[in-house]
NUTOR-224367 format. One record per residue: residue number from 1; residue in one letter; x negated, y, z of N, C-alpha, C in turn. Coordinates in pm, whole numbers. Each point is the difference from the previous one (the first is absolute). Layout:
! residues N
<nr->NUM	rest->A	n.east->X	n.north->Y	n.up->Z	ca.east->X	ca.north->Y	ca.up->Z	c.east->X	c.north->Y	c.up->Z>
...
! end
This chain:
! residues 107
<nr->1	rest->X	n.east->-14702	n.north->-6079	n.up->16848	ca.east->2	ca.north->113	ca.up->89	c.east->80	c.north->-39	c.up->124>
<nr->2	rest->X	n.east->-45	n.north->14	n.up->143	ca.east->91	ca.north->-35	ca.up->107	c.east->79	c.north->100	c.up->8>
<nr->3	rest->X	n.east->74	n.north->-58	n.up->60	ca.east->172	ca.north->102	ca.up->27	c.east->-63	c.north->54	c.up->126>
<nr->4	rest->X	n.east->-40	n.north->116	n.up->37	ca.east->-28	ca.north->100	ca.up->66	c.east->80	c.north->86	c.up->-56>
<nr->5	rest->X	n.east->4	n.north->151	n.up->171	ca.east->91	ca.north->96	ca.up->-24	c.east->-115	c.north->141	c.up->-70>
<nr->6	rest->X	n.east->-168	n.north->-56	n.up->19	ca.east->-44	ca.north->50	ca.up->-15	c.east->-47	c.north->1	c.up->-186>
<nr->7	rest->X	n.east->71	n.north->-133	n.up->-73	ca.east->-43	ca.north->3	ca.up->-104	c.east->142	c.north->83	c.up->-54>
<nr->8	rest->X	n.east->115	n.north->-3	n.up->68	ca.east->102	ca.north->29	ca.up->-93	c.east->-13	c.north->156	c.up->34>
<nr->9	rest->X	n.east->-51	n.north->48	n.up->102	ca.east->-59	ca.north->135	ca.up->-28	c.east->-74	c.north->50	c.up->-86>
<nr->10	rest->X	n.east->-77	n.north->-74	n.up->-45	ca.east->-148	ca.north->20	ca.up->-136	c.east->129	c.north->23	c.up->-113>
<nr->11	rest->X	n.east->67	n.north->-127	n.up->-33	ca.east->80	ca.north->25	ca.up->-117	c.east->100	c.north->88	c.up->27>
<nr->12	rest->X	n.east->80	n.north->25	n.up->136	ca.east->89	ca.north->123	ca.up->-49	c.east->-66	c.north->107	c.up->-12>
<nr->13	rest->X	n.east->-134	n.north->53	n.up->40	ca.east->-89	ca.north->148	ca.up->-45	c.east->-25	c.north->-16	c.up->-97>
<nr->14	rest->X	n.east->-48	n.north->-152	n.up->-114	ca.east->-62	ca.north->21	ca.up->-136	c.east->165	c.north->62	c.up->-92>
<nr->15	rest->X	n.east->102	n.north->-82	n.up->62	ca.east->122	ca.north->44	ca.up->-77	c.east->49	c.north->120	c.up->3>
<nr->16	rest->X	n.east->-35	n.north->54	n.up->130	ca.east->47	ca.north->168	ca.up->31	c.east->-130	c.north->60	c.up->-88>
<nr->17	rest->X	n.east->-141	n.north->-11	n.up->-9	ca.east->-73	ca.north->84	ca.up->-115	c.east->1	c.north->-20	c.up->-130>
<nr->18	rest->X	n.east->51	n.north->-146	n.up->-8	ca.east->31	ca.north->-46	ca.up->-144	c.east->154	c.north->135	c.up->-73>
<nr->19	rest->X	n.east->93	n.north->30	n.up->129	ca.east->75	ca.north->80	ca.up->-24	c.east->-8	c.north->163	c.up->-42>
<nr->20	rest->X	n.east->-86	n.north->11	n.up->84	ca.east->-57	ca.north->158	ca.up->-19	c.east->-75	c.north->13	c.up->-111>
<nr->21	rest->X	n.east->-121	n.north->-115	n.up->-42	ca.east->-48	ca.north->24	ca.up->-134	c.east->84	c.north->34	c.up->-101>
<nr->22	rest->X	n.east->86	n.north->-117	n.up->15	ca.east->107	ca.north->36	ca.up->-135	c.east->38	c.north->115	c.up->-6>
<nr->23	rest->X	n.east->51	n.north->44	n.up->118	ca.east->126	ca.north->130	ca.up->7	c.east->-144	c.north->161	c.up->-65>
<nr->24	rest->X	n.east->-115	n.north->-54	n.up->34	ca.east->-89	ca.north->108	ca.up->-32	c.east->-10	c.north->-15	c.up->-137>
<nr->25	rest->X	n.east->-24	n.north->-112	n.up->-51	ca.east->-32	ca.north->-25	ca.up->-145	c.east->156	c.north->72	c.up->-129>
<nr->26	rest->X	n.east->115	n.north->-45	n.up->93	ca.east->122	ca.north->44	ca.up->-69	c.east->-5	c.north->112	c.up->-5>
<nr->27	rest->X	n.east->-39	n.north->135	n.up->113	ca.east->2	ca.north->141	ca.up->-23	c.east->-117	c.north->31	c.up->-100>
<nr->28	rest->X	n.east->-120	n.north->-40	n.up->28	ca.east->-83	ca.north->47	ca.up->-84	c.east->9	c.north->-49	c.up->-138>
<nr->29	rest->X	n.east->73	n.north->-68	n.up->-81	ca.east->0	ca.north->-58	ca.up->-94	c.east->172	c.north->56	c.up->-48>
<nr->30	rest->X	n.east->25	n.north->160	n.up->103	ca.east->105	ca.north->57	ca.up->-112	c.east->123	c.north->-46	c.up->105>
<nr->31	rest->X	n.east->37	n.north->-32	n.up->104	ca.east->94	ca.north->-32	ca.up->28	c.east->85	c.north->-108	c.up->-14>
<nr->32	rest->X	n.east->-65	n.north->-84	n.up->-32	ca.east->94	ca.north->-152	ca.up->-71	c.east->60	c.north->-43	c.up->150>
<nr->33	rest->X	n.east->132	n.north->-51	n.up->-27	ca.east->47	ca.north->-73	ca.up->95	c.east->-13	c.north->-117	c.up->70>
<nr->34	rest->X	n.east->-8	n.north->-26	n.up->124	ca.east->-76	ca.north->-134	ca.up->17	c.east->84	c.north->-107	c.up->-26>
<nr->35	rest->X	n.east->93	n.north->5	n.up->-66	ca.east->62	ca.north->-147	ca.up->-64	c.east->-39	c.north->28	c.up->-118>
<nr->36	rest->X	n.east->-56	n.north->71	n.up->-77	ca.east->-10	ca.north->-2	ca.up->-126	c.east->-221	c.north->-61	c.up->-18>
<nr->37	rest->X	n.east->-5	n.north->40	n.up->139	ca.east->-154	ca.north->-53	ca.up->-8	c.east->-39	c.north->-123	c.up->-50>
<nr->38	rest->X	n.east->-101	n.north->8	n.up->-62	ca.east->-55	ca.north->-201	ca.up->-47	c.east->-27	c.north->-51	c.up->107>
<nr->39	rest->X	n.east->-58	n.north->49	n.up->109	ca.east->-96	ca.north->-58	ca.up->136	c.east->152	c.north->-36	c.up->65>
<nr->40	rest->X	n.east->85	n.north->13	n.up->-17	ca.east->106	ca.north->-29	ca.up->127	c.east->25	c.north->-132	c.up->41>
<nr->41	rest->X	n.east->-23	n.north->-69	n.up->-133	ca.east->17	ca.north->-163	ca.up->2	c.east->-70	c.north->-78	c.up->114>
<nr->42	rest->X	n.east->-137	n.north->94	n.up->-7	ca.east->-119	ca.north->-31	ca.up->128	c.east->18	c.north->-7	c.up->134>
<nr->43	rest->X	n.east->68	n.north->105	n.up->19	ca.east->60	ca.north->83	ca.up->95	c.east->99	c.north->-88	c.up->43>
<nr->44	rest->X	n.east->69	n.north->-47	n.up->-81	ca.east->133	ca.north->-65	ca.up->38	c.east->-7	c.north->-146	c.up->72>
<nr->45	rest->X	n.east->-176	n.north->-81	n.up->-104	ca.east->28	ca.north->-113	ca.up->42	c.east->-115	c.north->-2	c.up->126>
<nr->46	rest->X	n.east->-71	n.north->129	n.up->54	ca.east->-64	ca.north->6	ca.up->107	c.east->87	c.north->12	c.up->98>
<nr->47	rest->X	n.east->137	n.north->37	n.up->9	ca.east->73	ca.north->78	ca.up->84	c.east->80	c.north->-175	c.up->38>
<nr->48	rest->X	n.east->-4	n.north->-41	n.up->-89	ca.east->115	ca.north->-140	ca.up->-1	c.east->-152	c.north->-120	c.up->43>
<nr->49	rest->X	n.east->-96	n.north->41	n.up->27	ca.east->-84	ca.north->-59	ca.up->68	c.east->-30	c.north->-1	c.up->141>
<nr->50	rest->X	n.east->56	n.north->181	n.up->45	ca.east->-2	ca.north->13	ca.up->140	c.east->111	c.north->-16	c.up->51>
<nr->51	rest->X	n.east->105	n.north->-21	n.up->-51	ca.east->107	ca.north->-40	ca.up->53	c.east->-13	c.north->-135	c.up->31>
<nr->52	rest->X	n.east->-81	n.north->-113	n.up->-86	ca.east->67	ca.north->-179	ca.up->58	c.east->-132	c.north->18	c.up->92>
<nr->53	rest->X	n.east->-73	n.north->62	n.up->-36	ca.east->-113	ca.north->-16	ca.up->111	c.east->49	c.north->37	c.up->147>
<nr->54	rest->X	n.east->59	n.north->112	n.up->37	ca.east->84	ca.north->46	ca.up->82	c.east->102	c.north->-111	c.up->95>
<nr->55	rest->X	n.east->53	n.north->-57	n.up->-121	ca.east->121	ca.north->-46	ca.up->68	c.east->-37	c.north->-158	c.up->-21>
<nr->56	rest->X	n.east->-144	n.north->-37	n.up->-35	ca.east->-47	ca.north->-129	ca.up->51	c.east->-80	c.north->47	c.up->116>
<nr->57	rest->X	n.east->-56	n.north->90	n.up->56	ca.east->-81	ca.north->-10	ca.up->165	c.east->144	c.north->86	c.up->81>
<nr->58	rest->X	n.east->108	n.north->7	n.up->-72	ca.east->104	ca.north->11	ca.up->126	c.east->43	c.north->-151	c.up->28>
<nr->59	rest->X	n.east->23	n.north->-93	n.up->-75	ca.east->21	ca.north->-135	ca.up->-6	c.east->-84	c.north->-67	c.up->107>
<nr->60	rest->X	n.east->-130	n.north->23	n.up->-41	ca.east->-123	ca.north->-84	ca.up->63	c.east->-25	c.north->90	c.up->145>
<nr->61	rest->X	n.east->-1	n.north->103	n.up->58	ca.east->-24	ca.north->48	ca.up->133	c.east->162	c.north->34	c.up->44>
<nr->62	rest->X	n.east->-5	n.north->-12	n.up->118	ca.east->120	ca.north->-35	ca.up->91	c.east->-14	c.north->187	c.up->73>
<nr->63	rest->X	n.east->-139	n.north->23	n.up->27	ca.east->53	ca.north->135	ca.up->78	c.east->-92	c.north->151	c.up->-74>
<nr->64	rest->X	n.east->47	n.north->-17	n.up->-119	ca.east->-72	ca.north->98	ca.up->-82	c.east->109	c.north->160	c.up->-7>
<nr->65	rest->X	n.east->-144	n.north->79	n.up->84	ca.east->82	ca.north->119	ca.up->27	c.east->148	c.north->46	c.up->-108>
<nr->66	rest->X	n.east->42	n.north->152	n.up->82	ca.east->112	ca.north->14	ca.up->-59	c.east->-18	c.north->125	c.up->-119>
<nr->67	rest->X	n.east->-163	n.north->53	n.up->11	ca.east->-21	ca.north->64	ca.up->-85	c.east->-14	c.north->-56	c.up->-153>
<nr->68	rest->X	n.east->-52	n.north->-142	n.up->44	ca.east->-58	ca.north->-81	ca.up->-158	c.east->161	c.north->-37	c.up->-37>
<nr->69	rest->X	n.east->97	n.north->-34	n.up->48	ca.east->112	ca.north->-34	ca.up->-22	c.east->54	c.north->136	c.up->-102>
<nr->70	rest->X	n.east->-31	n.north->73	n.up->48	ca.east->72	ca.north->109	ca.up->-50	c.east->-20	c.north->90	c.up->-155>
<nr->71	rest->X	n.east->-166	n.north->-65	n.up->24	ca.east->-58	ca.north->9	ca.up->-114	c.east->-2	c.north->-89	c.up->-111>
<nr->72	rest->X	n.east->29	n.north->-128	n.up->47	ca.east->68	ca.north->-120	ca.up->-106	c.east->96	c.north->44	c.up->-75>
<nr->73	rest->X	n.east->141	n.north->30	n.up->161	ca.east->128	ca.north->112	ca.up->-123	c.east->-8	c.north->92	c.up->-67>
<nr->74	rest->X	n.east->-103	n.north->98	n.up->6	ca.east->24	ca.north->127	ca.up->-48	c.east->-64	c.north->-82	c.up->-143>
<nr->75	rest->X	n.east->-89	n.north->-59	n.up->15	ca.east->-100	ca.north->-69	ca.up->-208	c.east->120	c.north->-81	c.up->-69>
<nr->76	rest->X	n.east->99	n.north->-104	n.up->133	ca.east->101	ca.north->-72	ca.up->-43	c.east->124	c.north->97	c.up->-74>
<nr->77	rest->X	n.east->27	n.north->103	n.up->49	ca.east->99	ca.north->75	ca.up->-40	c.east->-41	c.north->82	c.up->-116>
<nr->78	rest->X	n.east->-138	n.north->59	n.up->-28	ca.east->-99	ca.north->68	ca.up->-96	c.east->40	c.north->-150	c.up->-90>
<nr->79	rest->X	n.east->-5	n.north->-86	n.up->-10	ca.east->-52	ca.north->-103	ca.up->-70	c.east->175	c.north->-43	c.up->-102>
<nr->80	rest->X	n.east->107	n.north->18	n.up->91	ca.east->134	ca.north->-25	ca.up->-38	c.east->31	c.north->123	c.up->-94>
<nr->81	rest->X	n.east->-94	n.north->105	n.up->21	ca.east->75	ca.north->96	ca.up->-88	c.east->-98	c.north->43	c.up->-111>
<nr->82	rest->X	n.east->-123	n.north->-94	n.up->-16	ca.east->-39	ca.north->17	ca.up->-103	c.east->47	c.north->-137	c.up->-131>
<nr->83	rest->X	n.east->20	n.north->-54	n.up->87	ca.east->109	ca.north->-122	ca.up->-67	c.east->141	c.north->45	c.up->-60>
<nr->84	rest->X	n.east->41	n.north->113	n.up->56	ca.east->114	ca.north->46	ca.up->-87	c.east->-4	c.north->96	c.up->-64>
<nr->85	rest->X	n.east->-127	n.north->56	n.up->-19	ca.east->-13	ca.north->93	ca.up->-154	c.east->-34	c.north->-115	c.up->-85>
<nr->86	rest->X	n.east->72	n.north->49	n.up->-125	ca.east->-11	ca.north->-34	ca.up->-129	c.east->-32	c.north->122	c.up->-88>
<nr->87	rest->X	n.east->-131	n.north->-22	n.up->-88	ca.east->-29	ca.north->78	ca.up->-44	c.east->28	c.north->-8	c.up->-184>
<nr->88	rest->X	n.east->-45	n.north->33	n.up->-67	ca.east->-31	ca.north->-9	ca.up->-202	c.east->-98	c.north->-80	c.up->8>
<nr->89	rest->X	n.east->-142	n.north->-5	n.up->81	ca.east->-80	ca.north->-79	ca.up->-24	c.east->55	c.north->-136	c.up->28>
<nr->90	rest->X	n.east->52	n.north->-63	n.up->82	ca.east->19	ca.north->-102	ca.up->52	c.east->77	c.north->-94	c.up->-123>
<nr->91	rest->X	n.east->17	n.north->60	n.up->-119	ca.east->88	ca.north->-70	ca.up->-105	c.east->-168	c.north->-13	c.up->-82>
<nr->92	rest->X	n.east->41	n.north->-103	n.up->-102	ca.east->-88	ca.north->-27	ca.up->-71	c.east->-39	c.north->97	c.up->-104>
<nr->93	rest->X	n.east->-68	n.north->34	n.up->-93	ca.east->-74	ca.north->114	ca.up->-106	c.east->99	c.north->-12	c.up->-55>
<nr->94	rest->X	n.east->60	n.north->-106	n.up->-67	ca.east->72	ca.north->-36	ca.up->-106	c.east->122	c.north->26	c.up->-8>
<nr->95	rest->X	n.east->43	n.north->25	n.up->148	ca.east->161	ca.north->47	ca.up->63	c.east->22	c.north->110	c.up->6>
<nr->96	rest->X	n.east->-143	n.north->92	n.up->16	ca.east->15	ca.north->151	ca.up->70	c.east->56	c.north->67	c.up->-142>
<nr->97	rest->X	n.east->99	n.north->135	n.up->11	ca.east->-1	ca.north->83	ca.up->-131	c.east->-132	c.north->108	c.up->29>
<nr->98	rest->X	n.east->14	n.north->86	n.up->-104	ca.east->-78	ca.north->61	ca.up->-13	c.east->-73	c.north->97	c.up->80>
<nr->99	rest->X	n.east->144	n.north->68	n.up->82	ca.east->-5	ca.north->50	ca.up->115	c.east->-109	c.north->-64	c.up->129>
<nr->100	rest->X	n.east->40	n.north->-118	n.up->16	ca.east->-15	ca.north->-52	ca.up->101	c.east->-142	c.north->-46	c.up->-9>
<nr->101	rest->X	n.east->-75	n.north->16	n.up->-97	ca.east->-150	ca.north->-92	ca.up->-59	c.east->-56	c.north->141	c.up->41>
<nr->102	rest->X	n.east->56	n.north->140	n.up->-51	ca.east->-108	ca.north->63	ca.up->40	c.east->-32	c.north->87	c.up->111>
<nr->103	rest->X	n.east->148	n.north->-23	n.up->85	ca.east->-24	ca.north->22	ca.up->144	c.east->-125	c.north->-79	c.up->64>
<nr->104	rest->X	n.east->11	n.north->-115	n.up->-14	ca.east->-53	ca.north->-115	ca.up->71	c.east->-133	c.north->76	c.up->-25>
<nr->105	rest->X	n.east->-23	n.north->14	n.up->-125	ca.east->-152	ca.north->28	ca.up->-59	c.east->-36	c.north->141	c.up->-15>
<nr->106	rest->X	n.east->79	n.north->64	n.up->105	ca.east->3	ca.north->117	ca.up->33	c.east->-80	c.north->113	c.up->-133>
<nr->107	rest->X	n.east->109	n.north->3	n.up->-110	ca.east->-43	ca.north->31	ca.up->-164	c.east->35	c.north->133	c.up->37>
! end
């Protein structure tokens, strides 16, 4: 894929509807929280896709507006703070107590 500002637009809209699906799927499915969602993982490593993509065509173009800049930080900063939730899922089956297995699996 070339480093265009026009491709890292394609992927930050698939990641912004990739977002809204979820957030629709979590209400209609009862309210589940979106860290407690299965799809988030998706979400997470689409989001950590538009970020190096981002901040490899800030690397490679020298005068790339100040809007795309801005939009790099706002996925870069989205991206740092999904890195610091820790959730129950993120431990292995075998670690979780009982509690924590059937949150995940929303029992």
């Amino acid at each position: 894929m070339a480093l265009t500002v026009d491709n890292f637009i394609k992927l930050a809209n698939f990641y912004n509807q990739t977002a809204k699906v979820m957030s629709a799927i979590c209400v209609t499915k009862g309210g589940i929280a979106m860290e407690n969602y299965v799809g988030r993982f998706f979400a997470a490593d689409v989001l950590e896709f538009v970020v190096e993509y981002g901040e490899r065509l800030l690397k490679s173009k020298k005068n790339v507006s100040a809007d795309v800049v801005s939009v790099v930080e706002k996925f870069r900063a989205q991206l740092a703070h999904v890195h610091s939730l820790v959730t129950p899922s993120q431990k292995p089956i075998y670690e979780m107590t009982l509690e924590e297995f059937e949150k995940v699996m929303n029992i």
